[in-house]
Structures are given as structure tokens and as C-alpha cells.
C-alpha positions in Angstrom: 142.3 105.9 -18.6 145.2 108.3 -18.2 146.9 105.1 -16.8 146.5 103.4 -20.0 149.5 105.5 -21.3 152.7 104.7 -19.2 155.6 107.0 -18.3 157.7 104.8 -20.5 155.2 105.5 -23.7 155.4 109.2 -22.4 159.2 108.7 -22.6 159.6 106.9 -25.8 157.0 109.8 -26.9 159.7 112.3 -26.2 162.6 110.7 -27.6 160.8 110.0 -30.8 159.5 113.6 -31.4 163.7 114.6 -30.4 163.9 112.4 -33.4 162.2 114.0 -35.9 162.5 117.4 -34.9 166.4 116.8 -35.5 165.7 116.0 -39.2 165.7 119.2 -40.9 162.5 118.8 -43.1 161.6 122.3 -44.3 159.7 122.8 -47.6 161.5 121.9 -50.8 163.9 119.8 -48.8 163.4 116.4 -50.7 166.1 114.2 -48.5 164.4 115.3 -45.0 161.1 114.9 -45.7 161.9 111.7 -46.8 163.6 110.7 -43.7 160.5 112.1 -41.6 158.3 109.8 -44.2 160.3 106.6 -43.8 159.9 107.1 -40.1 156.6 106.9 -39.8 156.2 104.8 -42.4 158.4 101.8 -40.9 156.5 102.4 -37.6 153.0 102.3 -39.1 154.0 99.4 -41.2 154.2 97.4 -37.7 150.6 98.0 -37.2 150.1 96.3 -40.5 148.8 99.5 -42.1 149.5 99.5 -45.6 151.9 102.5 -46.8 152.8 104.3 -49.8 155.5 106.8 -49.8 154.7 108.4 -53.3 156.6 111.8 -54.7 154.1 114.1 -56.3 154.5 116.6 -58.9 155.4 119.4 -58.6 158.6 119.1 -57.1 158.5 115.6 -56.4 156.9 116.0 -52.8 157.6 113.0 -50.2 153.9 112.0 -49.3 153.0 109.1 -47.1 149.7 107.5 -47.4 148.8 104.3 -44.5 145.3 102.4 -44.4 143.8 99.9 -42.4 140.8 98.5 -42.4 137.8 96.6 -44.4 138.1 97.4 -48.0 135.8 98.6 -50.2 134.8 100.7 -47.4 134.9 104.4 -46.3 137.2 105.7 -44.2 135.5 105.9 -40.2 138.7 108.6 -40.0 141.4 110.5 -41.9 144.4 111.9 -40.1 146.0 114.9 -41.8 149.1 116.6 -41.2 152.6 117.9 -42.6 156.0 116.6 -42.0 157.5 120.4 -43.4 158.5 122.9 -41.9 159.4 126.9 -42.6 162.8 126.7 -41.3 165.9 126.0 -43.4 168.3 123.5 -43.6 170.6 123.4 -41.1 168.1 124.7 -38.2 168.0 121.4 -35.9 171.9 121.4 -36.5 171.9 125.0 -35.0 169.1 124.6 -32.8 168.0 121.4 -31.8 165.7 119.6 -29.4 165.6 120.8 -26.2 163.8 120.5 -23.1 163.3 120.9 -19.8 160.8 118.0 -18.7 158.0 120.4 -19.0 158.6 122.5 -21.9 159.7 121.5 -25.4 161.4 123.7 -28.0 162.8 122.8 -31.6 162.4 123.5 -35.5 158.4 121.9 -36.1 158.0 121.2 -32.7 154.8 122.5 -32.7 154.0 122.8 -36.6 153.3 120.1 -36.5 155.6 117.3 -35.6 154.5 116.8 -31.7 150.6 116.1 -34.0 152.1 113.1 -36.2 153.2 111.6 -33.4 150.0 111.8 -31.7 148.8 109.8 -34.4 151.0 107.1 -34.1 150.7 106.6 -30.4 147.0 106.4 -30.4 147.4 103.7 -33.4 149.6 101.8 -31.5 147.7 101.5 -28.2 144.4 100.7 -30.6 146.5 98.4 -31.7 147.4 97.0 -28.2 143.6 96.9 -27.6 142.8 94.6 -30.9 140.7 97.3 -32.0 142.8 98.9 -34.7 141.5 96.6 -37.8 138.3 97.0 -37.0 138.0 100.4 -38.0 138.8 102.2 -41.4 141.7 104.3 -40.8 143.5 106.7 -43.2 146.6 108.9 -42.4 148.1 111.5 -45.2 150.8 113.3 -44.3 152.2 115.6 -46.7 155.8 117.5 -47.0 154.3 120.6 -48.8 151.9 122.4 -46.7 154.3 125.4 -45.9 154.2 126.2 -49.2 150.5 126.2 -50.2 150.0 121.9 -50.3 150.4 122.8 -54.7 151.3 119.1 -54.8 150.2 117.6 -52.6 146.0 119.0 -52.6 145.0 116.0 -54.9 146.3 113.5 -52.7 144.8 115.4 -50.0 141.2 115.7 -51.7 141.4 112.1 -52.8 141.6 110.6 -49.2 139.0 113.1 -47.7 136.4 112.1 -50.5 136.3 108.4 -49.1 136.4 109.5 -45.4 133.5 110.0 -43.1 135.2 112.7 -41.3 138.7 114.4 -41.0 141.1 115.2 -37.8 143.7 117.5 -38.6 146.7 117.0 -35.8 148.0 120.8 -36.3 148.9 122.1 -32.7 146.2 122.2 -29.9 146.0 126.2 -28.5 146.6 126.8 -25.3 144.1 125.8 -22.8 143.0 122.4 -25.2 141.3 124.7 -27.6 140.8 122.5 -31.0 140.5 124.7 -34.3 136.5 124.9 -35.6 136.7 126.8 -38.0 139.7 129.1 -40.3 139.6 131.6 -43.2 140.6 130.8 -46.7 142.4 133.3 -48.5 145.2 133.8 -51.7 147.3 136.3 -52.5 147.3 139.4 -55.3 150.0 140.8 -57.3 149.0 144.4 -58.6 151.9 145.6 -60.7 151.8 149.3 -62.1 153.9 150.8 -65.6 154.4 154.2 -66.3 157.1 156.5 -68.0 160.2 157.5 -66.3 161.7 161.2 -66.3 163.7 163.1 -64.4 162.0 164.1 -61.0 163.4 167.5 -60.9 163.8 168.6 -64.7 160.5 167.4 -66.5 158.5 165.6 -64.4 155.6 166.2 -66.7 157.2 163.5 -69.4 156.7 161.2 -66.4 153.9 158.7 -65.6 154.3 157.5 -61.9 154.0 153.8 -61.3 154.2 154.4 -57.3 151.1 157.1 -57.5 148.9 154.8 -59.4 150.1 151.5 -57.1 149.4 153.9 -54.0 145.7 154.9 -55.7 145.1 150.5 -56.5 146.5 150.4 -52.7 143.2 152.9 -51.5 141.0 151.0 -53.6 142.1 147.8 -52.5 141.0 148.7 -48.9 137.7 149.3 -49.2 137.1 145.4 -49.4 138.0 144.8 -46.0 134.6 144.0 -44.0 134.8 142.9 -40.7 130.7 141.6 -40.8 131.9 139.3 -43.5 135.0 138.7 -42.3 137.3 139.3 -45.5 140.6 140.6 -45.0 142.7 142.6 -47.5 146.0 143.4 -46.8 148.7 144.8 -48.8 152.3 143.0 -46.9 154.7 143.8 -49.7 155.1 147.0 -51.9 157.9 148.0 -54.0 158.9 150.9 -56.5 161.7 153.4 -57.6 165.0 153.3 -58.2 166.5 156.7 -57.3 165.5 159.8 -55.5 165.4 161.7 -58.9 163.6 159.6 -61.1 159.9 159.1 -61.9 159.1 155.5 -61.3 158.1 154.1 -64.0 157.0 150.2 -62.2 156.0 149.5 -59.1 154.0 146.4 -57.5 152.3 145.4 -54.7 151.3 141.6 -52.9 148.0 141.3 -51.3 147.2 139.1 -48.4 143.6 138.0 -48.5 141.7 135.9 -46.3 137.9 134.5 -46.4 135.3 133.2 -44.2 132.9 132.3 -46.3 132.7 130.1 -49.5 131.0 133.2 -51.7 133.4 135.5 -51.2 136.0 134.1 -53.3 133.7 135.0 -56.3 133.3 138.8 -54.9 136.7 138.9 -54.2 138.6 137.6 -57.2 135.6 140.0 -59.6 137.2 143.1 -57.8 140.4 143.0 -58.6 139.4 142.3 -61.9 138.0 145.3 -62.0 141.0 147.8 -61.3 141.8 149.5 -64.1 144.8 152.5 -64.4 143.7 155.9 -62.9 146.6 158.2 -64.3 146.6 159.0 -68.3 149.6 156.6 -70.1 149.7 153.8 -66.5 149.1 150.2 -67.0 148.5 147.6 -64.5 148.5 143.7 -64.5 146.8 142.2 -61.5 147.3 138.4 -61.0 146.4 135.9 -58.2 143.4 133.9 -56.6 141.7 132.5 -53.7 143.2 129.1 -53.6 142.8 127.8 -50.6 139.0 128.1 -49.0 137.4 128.6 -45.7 137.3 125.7 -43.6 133.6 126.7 -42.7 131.9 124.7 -39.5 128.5 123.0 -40.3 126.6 120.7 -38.5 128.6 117.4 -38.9 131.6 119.1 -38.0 129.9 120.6 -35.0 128.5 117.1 -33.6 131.8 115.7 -34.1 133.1 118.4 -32.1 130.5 118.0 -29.0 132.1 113.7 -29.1 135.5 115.1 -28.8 134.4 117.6 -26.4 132.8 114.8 -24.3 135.7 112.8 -24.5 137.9 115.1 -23.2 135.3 116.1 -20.2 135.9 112.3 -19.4 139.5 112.5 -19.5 139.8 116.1 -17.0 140.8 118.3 -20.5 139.3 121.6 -20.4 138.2 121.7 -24.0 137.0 124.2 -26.1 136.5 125.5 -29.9 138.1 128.3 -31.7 138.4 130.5 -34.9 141.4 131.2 -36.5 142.4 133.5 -39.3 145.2 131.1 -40.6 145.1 128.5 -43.2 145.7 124.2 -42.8 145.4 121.6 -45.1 141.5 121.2 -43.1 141.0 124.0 -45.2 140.5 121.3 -48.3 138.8 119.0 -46.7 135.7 121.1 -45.3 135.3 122.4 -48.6 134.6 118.9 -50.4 132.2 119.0 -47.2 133.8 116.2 -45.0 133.1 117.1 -40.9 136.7 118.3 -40.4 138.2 119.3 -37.0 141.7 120.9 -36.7 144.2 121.4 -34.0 144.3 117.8 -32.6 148.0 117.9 -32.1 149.9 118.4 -28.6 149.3 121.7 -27.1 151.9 124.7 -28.6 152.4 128.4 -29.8 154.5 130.1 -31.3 154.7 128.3 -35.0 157.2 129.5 -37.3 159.5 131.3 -34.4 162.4 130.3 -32.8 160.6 130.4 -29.4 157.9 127.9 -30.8 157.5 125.4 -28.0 154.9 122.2 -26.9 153.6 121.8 -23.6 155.1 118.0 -22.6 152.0 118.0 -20.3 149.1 117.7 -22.8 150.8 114.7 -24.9 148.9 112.1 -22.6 145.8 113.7 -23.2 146.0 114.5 -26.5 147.3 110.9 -27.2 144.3 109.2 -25.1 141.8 111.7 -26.7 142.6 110.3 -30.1 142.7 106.6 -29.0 139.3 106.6 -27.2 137.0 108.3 -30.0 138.6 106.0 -32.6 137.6 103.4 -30.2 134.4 104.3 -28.8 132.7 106.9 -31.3 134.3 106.1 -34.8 132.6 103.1 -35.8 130.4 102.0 -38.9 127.1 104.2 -39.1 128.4 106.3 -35.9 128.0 110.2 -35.5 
């Protein structure tokens, strides 16, 4: 089958993803999102997939939403993915496109602009094959998943409600390992008042802020548990002014990340729970666990062991992993949809300058795609 994909597709592959990774699209950036948007839209418009670019609120987020298929039908398949990224404009100017026939480097390359594409080639060879209208296709990419998705999750939840089951085409790990399963998390602001006073001369008419943020920072640890596999780390902390002053604010951001579903209730109880520890502080605590755990149950996992079988046919070495980070998958295992991440070309290296693609996996990854839709993702399959 790995003749089914030509070294002209494999080269009109490449020239389209030096396309859009020279469109500075990073989040908030309205114009190149857009322009990422139009692209695929115009190309998936071909197929005769019906599109909608819409601009949700807040921030008026380029979204594009193509369908196919039977109405009044469920989705066999949703493709997610983002067409943000965390760099700023200016990047691909600065440092664009590159390769050396092997090796691909640019702004999104991996996250996750090498995975829309996959997305689009495998639609047009099913489309070559006369199989793409017979199947119930959705594809939702969004321009705000750098960010948190704030905009964009209703869109996102919509879609995965009337889908059977969800591919998300963020970048394949090295060695064709697909993403099972990924923590939720939020973050936590803890922001301490006191009383200034002078450090040296009466430091007794002082409350200090940064000794009852540092006491919140000790409690704060004690809800990291490996056996549950919540995180709780404190990235950001911040307080006084000058040597010879008592501090009288000082704050800290908490990182937090999930496994499972009930520990966002656990979690979000205990930090309503601090309370001041020095006589005359105050503290205000603020955040949530917004995004949850992308949690791998039984649907998920026989949709895994297709792909899996797939890619045996097809010489892929394919595996499953876990993964502390957080995709847009996250929202669509939650509304309990079999969800599978990391269906994008093989990468590393997301959000660094050195973040990079492995050319060699975009035939695979393409023919993966097209031969479960074709075979597997049918009425009543899995």
C-alpha cells in the first residue's frame, strides 16, 4: 500500500506544509490563522466537504469546520487539531521552513501543522478511491489551542457529541508512539497581603506577604501524589520590592495536572481551604481545573488495537503512550467519545526553535489515516 502514495504526493506534501509553516499563525494572531483556515478550507472544499470558517467569541477565533457524508447521521470520525502556534509574529519571516530531505524544521512544524496536513492527504486519496462520501467525516480545526481552546471548546464539544470516535493529529512521538492517554490540569493563583515596615527599624509593625506565600507554597506540596498521579507545582512566584522593606504582597501560580476525572473535585476543595497562617495576612486564591484528563477506557482501547493493526500491516512499529501534557483530546474523552491522540507526522521538540518532523513517517502516517477510514470506520464498525 505504501505505493499508493507517490513521490510526487510525498513532494506536493512537502511544499504544502513549507506553505503553512511560513504563515505566522500564533495565538491571538487573527490574519494568520485565517490564512492557515482559508487554506485548508479551499482544499477541502474540492473534496466536496462542506466548510464553515466561523470566528468565535472570545477574541473572534478563526475556526474551520468541513463535513461529508449522509446526513442526519453520526459522525464514523472527527479530526481535531489547531492551526496556532506559541511563536510570535514574525517567526517564519526569521526562521522559516527548512529542510534537508530528511529532517524538517520551522515555527508549528510539529505542533501541529505536519497533522493537518495528514488529514488532508488521506481525504484526498479516499477521495481518489470513491470512498470518501461514503463515510461520515468531520474535521475541526481550531486557532486557539495554545491558549487553553477558551473559544473555541464549544465548537469542539459540539462536533465530538455527534462523532463515534475522535483522532487527534497532534505529533506522533518518536518511534510511531500514538498518545493513549494525558493529564488534565489548571492553574492557581495564591496571592498573599500583609503590612509593610521597615526591615531593619520595626519589623514588628510588619506582616510579611513572602512568609505566609512561602507557608501556602509548603502546604501546597503536600498534594502532590505520584499513586494518583496529580501534580502540583508552583512555576511562578513573586514578592518585595526592596531589600529593606517588609513585603506587604506577594503571589504565586500553580501548575496542576490530573489523571483522573475525581480529582478535580479534591483538588479545587484544597485550595479552598488555605486560609492565612500569620496574625493580620490575607490571601485570595483563584483558579480551576479546566481542562480534564483524557482518560483511556475500553472504546478508546479497541480503537487503538485497529490502528495498531493497521500499522503492523503497513511495517510501523506502533505503540501507546502517556503523557503529562494537555490537547484539545482532552475535551473530547471527557464527553466520553473513544479519543486517540498523536496521529500527526512523527516530531519533538514542540514549542522550541529546534522543533523538527521526521519527513520519513509522513507516508505512513498519511496511509495509516486513509486505510482505517477505509477499512475499519464504517456504519456499526468497532
Amino acid at each position: 500500500m505504501m505505493n499508493d502514495f507517490s513521490d510526487t504526493r510525498f513532494q506536493a506534501f512537502v511544499k504544502d506544509l513549507e506553505t503553512i509553516v511560513n504563515m505566522d499563525s500564533s495565538s491571538g494572531n487573527t490574519q494568520g490563522i485565517r490564512a492557515v483556515a482559508e487554506f485548508f478550507k479551499q482544499r477541502f472544499e474540492a473534496l466536496g466537504m462542506t466548510c464553515r470558517l466561523s470566528f468565535e467569541s472570545p477574541g473572534k477565533v478563526p475556526c474551520l469546520r468541513a463535513e461529508i457524508g449522509p446526513d442526519k447521521r453520526p459522525y464514523d470520525l472527527m479530526c481535531l487539531g489547531h492551526m496556532d502556534t506559541v511563536f510570535p509574529e514574525g517567526e517564519a519571516a526569521r526562521r522559516p521552513f527548512s529542510t534537508d530531505g530528511k529532517t524538517a524544521w520551522g515555527p508549528g512544524v510539529c505542533d501541529m501543522k505536519g497533522g493537518l496536513l495528514v488529514v488532508l492527504y488521506a481525504l484526498e486519496m479516499l477521495h481518489r478511491k470513491g470512498c470518501l462520501s461514503e463515510r461520515s467525516i468531520c474535521v475541526c480545526f481550531n486557532g486557539d489551542e495554545e491558549t487553553g481552546s477558551t473559544a473555541s471548546r464549544d465548537l469542539i464539544e459540539s462536533c465530538a457529541r455527534k462523532s463515534r470516535r475522535v483522532l487527534v493529529f497532534e505529533p506522533c512521538r518518536p518511534g510511531y508512539k500514538v498518545v493513549l492517554q494525558r493529564k488534565g490540569g489548571g492553574w492557581f493563583y495564591v496571592r498573599a497581603r500583609g503590612r509593610s515596615a521597615h526591615a531593619g527599624a520595626d519589623p514588628e509593625k510588619g506582616v510579611n506577604a513572602v512568609v505566609e506565600l512561602a507557608v501556602q507554597i509548603s502546604r501546597i506540596q503536600t498534594l502532590n501524589n505520584p499513586d494518583t498521579g496529580t501534580s502540583a507545582q508552583v512555576t511562578v512566584v513573586k514578592g518585595g520590592d526592596k531589600i529593606n522593606i517588609i513585603p506587604d504582597r506577594a503571589e504565586a501560580a500553580v501548575d496542576v495536572r490530573i489523571s483522573k476525572r475525581a480529582e478535580k473535585e479534591r483538588v479545587e476543595a484544597f485550595f479552598k481551604t488555605l486560609k492565612p497562617c500569620l496574625e493580620g495576612a490575607e490571601i485570595q486564591v483563584s483558579g480551576s481545573i479546566d481542562r480534564p484528563p483524557m482518560e483511556h477506557g475500553p472504546g478508546a482501547e479497541r480503537l487503538f488495537a485497529r490502528i495498531r493493526d493497521h500499522a503492523r500491516a503497513l511495517g510501523i512499529p506502533a505503540g501507546g503512550i502517556h503523557t503529562g501534557g494537555c490537547s484539545d483530546g482532552n475535551f473530547t474523552a471527557a464527553l466520553g467519545v473513544p479519543t486517540i491522540d498523536g496521529m500527526g507526522i512523527v516530531g519533538a521538540n514542540a514549542h522550541r526553535e529546534d522543533e523538527y518532523v521526521e519527513l520519513d513517517s509522513v507516508r505512513p502516517m498519511v496511509l495509516l489515516l486513509t486505510r482505517l477510514v477505509e477499512r475499519d470506520l464504517a456504519p456499526g464498525a468497532l
